[in-house]
C-alpha positions in Angstrom: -26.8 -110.5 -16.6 -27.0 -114.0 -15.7 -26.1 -115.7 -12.8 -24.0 -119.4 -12.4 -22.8 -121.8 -9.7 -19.4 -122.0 -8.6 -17.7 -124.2 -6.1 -17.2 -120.9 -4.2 -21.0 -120.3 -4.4 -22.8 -118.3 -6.7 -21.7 -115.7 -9.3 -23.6 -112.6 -10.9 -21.8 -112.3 -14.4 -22.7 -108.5 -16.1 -22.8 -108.7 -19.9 -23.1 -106.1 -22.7 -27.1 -105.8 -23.2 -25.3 -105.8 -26.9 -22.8 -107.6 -27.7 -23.7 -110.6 -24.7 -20.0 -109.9 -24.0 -19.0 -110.4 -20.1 -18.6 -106.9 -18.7 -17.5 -108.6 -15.1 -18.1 -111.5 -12.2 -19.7 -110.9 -9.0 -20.3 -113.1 -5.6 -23.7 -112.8 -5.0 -24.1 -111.7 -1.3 -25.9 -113.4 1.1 -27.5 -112.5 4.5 -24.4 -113.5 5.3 -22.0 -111.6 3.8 -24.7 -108.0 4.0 -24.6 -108.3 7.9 -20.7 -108.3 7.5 -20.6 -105.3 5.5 -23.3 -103.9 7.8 -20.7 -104.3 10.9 -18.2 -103.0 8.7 -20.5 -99.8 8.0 -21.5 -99.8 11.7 -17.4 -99.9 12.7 -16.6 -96.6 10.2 -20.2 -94.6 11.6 -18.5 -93.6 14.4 -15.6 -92.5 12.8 -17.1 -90.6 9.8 -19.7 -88.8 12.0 -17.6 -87.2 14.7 -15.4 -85.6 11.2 -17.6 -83.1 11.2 -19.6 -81.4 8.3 -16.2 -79.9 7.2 -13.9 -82.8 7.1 -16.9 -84.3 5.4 -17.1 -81.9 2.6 -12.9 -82.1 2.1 -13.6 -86.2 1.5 -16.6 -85.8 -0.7 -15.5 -83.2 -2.9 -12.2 -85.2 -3.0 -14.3 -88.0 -4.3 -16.1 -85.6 -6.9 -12.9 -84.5 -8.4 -11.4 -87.9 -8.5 -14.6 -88.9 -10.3 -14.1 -86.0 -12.6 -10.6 -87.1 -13.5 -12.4 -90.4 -14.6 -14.7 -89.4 -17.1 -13.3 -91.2 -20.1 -13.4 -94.5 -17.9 -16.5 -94.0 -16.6 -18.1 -93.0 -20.0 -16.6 -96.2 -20.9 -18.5 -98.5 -18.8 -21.5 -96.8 -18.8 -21.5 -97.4 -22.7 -20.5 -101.1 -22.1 -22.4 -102.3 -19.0 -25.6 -100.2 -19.6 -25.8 -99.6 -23.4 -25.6 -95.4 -23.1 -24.2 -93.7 -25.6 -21.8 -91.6 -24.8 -23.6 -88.6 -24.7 -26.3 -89.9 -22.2 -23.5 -91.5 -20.0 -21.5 -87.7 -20.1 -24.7 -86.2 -18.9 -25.5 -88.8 -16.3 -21.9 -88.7 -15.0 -21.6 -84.4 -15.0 -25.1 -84.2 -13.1 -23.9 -86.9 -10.3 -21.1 -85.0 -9.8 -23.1 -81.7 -9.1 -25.1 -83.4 -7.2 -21.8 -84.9 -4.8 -20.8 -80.9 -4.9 -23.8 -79.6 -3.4 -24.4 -82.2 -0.7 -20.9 -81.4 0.4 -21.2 -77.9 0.7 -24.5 -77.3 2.2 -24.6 -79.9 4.7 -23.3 -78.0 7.6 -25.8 -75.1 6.3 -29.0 -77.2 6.0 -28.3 -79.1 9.4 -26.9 -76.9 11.6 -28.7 -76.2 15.0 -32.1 -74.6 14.8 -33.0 -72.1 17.5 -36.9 -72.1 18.0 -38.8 -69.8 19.8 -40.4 -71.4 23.3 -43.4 -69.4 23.0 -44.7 -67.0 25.7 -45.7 -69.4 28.7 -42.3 -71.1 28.9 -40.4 -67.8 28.4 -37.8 -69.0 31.0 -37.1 -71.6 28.5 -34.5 -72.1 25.5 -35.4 -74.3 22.5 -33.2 -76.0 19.7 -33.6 -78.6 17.2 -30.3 -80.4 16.4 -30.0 -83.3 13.3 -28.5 -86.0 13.6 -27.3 -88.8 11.6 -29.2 -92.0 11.4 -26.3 -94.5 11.3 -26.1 -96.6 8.6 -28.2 -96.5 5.2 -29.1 -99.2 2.5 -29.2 -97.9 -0.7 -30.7 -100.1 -3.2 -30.3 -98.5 -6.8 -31.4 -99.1 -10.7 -29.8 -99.9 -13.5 -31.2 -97.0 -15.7 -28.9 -94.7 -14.4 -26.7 -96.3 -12.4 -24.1 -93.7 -11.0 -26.8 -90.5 -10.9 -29.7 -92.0 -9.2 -27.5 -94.0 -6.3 -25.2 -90.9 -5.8 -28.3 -89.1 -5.0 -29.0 -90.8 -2.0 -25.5 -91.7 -1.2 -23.9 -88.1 -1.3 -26.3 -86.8 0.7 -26.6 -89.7 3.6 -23.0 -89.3 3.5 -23.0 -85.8 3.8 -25.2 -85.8 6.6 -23.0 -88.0 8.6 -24.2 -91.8 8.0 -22.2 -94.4 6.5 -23.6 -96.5 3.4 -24.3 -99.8 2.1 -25.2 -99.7 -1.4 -26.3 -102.7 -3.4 -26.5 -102.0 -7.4 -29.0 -103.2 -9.4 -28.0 -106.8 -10.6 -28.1 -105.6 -14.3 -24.8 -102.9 -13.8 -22.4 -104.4 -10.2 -20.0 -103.4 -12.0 -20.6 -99.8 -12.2 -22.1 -100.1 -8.8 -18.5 -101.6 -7.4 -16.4 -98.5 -9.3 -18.5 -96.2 -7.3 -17.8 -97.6 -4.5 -14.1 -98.3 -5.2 -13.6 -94.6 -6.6 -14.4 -93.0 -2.8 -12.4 -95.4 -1.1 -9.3 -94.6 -3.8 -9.7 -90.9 -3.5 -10.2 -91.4 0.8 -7.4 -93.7 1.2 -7.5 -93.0 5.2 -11.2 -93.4 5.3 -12.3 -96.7 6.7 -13.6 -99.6 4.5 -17.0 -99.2 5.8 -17.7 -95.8 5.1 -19.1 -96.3 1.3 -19.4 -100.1 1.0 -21.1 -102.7 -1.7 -22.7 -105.9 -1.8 -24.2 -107.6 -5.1 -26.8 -109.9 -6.0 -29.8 -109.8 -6.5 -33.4 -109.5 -5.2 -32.3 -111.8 -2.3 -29.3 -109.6 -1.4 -31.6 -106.7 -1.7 -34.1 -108.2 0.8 -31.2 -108.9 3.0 -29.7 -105.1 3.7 -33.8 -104.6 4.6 -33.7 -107.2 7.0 -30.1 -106.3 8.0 -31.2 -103.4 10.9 -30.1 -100.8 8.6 -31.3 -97.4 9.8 -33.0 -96.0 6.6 -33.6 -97.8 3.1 -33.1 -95.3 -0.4 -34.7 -97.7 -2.6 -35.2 -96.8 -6.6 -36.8 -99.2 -8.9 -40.4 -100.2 -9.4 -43.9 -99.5 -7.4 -44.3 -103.6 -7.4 -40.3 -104.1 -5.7 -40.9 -100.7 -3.8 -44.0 -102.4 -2.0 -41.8 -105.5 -1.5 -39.0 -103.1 0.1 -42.0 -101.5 2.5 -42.9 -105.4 3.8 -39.1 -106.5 4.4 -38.6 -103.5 6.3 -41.8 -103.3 7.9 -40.7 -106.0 10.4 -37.7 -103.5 12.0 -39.8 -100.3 11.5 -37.0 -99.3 9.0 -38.0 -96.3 7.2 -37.7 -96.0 3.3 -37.3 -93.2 0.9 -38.9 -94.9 -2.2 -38.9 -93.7 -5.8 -41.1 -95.8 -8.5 -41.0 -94.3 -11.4 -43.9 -92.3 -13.4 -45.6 -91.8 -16.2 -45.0 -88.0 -17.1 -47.2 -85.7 -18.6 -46.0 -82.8 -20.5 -48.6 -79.7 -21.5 -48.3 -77.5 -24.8 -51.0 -74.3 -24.3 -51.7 -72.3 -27.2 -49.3 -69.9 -26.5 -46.6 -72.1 -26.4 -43.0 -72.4 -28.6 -44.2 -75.4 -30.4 -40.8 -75.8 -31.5 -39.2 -75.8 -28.6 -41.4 -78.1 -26.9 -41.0 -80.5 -29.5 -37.6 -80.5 -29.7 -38.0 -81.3 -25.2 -40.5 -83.9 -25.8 -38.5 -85.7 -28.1 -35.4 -85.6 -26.1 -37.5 -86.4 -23.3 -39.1 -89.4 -24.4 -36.4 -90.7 -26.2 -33.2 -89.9 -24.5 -31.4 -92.7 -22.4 -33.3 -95.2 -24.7 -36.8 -93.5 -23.2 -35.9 -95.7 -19.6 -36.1 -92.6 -17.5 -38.8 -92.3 -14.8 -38.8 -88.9 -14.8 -38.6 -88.4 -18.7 -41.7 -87.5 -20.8 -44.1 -90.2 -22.2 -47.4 -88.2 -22.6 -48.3 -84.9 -24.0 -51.1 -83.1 -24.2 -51.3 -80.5 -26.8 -54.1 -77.7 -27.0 -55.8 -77.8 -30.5 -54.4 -74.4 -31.5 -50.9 -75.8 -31.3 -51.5 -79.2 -32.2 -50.5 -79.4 -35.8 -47.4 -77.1 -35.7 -46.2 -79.3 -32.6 -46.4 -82.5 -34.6 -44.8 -80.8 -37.6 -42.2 -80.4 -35.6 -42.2 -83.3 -33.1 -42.0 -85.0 -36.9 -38.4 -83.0 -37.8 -36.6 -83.1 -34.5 -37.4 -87.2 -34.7 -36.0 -87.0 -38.2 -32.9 -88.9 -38.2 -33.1 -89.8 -34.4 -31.8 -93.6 -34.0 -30.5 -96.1 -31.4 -27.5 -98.3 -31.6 -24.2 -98.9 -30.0 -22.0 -97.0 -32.7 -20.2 -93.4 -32.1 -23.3 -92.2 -34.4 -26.4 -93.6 -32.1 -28.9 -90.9 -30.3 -29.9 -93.8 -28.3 -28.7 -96.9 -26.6 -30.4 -100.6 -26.6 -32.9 -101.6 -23.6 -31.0 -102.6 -20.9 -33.3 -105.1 -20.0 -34.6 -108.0 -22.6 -37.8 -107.9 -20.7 -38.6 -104.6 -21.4 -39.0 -104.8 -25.1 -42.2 -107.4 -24.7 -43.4 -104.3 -22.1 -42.9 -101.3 -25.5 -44.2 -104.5 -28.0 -47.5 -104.9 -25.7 -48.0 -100.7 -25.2 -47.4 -100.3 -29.0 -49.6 -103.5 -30.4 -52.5 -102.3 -27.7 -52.4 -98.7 -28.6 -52.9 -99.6 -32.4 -55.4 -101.9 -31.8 -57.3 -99.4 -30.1 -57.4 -96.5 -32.5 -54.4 -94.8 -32.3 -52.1 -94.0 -35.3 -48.5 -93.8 -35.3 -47.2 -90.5 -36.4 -43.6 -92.0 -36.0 -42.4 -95.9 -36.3 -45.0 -98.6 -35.3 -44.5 -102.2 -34.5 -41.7 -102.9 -36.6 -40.1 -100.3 -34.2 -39.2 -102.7 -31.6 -36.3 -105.1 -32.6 -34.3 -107.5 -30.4 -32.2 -105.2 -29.2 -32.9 -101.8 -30.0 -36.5 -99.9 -30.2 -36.9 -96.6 -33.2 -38.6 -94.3 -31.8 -42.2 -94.0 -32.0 -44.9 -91.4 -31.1 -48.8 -92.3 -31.3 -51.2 -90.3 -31.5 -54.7 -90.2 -30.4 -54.2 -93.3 -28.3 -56.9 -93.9 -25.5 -56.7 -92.8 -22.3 -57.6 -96.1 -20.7 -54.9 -98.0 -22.8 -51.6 -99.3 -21.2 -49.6 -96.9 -23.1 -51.2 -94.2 -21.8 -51.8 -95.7 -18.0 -48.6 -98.2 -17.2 -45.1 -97.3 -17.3 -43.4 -97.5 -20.7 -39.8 -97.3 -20.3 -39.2 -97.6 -23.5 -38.0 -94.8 -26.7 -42.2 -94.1 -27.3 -44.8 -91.0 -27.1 -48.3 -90.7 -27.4 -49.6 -87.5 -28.1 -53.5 -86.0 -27.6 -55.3 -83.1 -29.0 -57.0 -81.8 -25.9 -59.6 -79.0 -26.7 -57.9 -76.7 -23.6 -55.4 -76.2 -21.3 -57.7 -77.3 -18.3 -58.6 -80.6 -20.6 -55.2 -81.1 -20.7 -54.3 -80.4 -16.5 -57.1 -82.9 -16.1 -55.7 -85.9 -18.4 -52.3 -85.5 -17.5 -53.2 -86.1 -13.5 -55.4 -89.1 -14.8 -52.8 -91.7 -14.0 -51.8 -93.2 -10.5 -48.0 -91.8 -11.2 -46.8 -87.9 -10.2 -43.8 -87.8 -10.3 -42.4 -85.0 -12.7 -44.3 -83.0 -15.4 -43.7 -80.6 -17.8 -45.0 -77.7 -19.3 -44.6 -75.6 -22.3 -46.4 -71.7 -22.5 -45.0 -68.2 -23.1 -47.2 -66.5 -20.4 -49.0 -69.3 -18.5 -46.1 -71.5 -17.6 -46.3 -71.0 -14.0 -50.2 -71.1 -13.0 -50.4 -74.2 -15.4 -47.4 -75.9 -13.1 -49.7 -75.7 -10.5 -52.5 -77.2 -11.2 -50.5 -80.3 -11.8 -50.3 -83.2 -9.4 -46.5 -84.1 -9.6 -43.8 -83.8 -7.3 -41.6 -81.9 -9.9 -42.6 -79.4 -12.9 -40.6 -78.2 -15.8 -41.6 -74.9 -17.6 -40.5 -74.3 -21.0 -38.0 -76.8 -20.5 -37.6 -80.3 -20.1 -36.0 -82.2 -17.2 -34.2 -79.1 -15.4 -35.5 -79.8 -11.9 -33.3 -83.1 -11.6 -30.5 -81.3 -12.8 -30.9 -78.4 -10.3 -29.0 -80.1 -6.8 -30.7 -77.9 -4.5 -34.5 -79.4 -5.7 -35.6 -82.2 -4.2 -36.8 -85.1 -6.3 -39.5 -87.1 -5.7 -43.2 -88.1 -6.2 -46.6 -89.4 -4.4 -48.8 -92.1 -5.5 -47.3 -95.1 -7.7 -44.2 -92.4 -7.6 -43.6 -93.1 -3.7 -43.2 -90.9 -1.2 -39.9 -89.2 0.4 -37.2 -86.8 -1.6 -33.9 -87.1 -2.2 -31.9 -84.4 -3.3 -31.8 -80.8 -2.3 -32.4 -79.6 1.8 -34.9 -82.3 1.9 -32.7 -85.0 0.8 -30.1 -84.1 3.4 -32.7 -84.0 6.3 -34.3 -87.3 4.9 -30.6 -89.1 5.9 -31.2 -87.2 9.3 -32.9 -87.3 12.5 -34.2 -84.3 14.2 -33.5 -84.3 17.9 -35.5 -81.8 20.0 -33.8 -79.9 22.8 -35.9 -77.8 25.5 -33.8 -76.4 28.4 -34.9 -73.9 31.5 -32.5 -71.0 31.5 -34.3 -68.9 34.5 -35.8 -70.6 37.4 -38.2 -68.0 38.3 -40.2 -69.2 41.6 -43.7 -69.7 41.4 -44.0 -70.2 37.7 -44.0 -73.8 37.2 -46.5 -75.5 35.9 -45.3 -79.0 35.7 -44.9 -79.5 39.2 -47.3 -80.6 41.9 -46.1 -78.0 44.2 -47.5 -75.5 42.4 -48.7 -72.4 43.8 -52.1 -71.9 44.5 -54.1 -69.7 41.5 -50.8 -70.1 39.2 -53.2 -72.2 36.9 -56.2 -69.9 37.1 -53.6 -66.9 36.0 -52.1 -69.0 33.0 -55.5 -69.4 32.3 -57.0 -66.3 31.9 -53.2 -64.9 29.8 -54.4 -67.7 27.6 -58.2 -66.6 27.0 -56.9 -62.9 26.6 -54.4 -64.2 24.3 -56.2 -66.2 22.1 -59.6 -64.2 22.7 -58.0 -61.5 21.3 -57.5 -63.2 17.9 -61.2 -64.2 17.5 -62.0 -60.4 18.3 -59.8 -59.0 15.6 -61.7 -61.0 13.4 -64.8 -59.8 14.5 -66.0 -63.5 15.7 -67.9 -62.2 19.1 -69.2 -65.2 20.1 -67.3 -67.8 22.1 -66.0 -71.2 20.3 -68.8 -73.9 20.7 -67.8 -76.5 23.5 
């Protein structure tokens, strides 16, 4: 990715984090040129909201399969733009389009009208809540997985009615522009506005906050997530923010230490280890400590990056990330730690070989900061509840993992993490109907599942009077006289009587 000066203004050229070959040329958007596709997106809203949940399914499964019928492309340019290997970019590309599926379908489900009950002293009332879409939303998406992670906020804001602007991370526009160009191909009648792009970078980004969209979906990291908070901040434009994590995974004594290792692995070292929801720390009870590194050992056997047919593993994306796996790795062995797999001669120009290291201190970076990188460090806690209490020691929670026969479940939850895999690795961001999400460094707000569609929606509360009985209004000040003094004592009896099935005789202190 680089960027150069034309007569026409400036130009975002993608390159092959490889090769250096140019993938594709870009305009780099200005405020300018986001506040046209804003009008644009504001033009189709109206338009693509009064469709109605059905009409809005038909389009976005139409997009799904058109997607589908694109695989060998899009495989393609994930390979070349982002470095995947093909098996990665498959995975990426078959989950997104689950993803599209489910949004479609249970949109009219999830946000149909709600009745709610009125409660007992406005009987003569009805009550509904009714959702609504928000209007237009920015979506601002990464370059680790650049068609899954924007499709999860873009299928479902579309699903619930808005229109989108999505500006792709500056490292893949020109995956971020095929998205884009796929929905309008497969909705030819749709208007321009309904899914559109702008690319650039930070500055562009800054520009659809300031823009007066109605809702950011922002994905990158907790330093650019704060500086997404501050632009919108201004407009009172809420954000749905994902920052990434540093992910724990638990082995107990009772668990399949093969099985785990064979996760972990994958986990850590899948997608070239640049997943935020991936697996970068586990801690492993001392009973199953040295058949889980046994194995960690074999399924790592023959395990290698590169940009042939042959690779488990693509390059880093970024250049900038390899000095972040050089520091982790150099700190982690200055402190102690030993490398059960690879070391510093791990982390090339290009490409990193995997590497796990064990023992490594809690307070080091490797264990505290973000790695995003194809490394593991491994602990030997002395229990399961040493283990729950290092793996919430970090500032992330964003997914965890855990690995027992016949604890599985109480372990999950006594984890602090928005999102828990048991004896298995990753499922819950494969599952459409979870939502994904973290607190903390993590961020805060979900995408995906029920929540994901009401996130792109705002609830509108209805209360209406059905039966006008006379002499039973209270919000009036013609009120009849001793119509307060009766509501009154109905509430004491009513909520007295609660305090006397529990046996509480005495009254509330004032």
């Amino acid at each position: 990715m680089t960027a150069v000066d034309r007569d026409r203004g400036a130009e975002l050229v993608s390159v092959n984090p490889v090769t250096g070959a140019v993938v594709g040329r870009f305009p780099v958007h200005g405020a300018a040129d986001v506040a046209a596709a804003l009008e644009r997106a504001r033009a189709a809203a109206g338009w693509w909201a009064k469709l109605g949940a059905d009409e809005r399914r038909a389009r976005l499964l139409r997009w799904a399969a058109y997607l589908a019928g694109q695989d060998g492309e899009l495989v393609a340019l994930l390979h070349e733009e982002n470095g995947k290997v093909a098996a990665d970019a498959r995975i990426e590309l078959l989950t997104a389009l689950e993803h599209i599926r489910w949004a479609a379908r249970q949109a009219r489900r999830v946000l149909r009208t709600r009745r709610v009950l009125p409660g007992p002293f406005l009987a003569d009332h009805t009550a509904r809540v009714e959702y609504r879409p928000l209007g237009v939303v920015g979506v601002i998406g990464p370059w680790n997985y650049p068609i899954l992670t924007p499709v999860g906020s873009i299928a479902y804001a579309l699903a619930a009615g808005n229109t989108v602007v999505f500006k792709p991370s500056e490292h893949t526009p020109a995956l971020g522009t095929r998205l884009a160009r796929t929905f309008a191909e497969a909705n030819p009648d749709a208007p321009a506005g309904v899914l559109g792009v702008v690319t650039g970078f930070g500055a562009t980004g800054a520009a659809l906050c300031a823009a007066g969209v109605d809702k950011i979906a922002f994905t990158g990291s907790a330093a650019t997530g704060r500086a997404v908070m501050a632009a919108c901040a201004s407009t009172l434009t809420p954000v749905v923010v994902e920052c990434g994590g540093k992910d724990p995974m638990v082995v107990a004594d009772d668990a399949d230490t093969r099985a785990a290792a064979r996760a972990a692995a994958w986990g850590a070292m899948s997608n070239g280890g640049q997943t935020c929801a991936g697996v970068e720390r586990v801690y492993v009870t001392r009973a199953a400590a040295e058949p889980f590194l046994a194995e960690l050992r074999r399924a790592l056997d023959g395990i290698h990056p590169g940009a042939g047919p042959d690779a488990s593993y693509g390059p880093m994306t970024m250049p900038g990330q390899l000095d972040v796996v050089r520091r982790h790795v150099d700190d982690a062995l200055a402190h102690g730690a030993y490398a059960l797999v690879g070391g510093r001669k791990s982390v090339g120009e290009v490409f990193v070989e995997p590497v796990v290291l064990v023992d490594v201190p809690e307070d080091s970076a490797a264990v505290q900061e973000e790695t995003f990188g194809p490394t593991l460090t491994v602990r030997t806690v002395a229990d399961v509840d040493e283990a729950v209490e290092l793996a919430n020691g970090t500032a992330y929670a964003l997914g965890a993992t855990v690995f027992s026969r016949r604890h599985g479940d109480e372990i999950a939850s006594r984890l602090d993490a928005g999102m828990v895999s048991v004896n298995a690795v990753l499922s819950f961001a494969a599952i459409p109907g979870l939502p994904f999400g973290g607190s903390g460094e993590s961020g805060f707000g979900r995408v995906h599942g029920p929540e994901g569609l009401r996130e792109f929606a705002r609830p509108r509360s209805v209360a209406t009077r059905r039966l006008a009985l006379p002499g039973t209004t209270l919000t009036t000040f013609r009120r009849p006289p001793g119509l307060l003094a009766a509501v009154a004592r109905a509430a004491r009896l009513r909520h007295g009587g609660a305090r006397r099935a529990r046996g509480d005789s005495a009254p509330p202190p004032a």
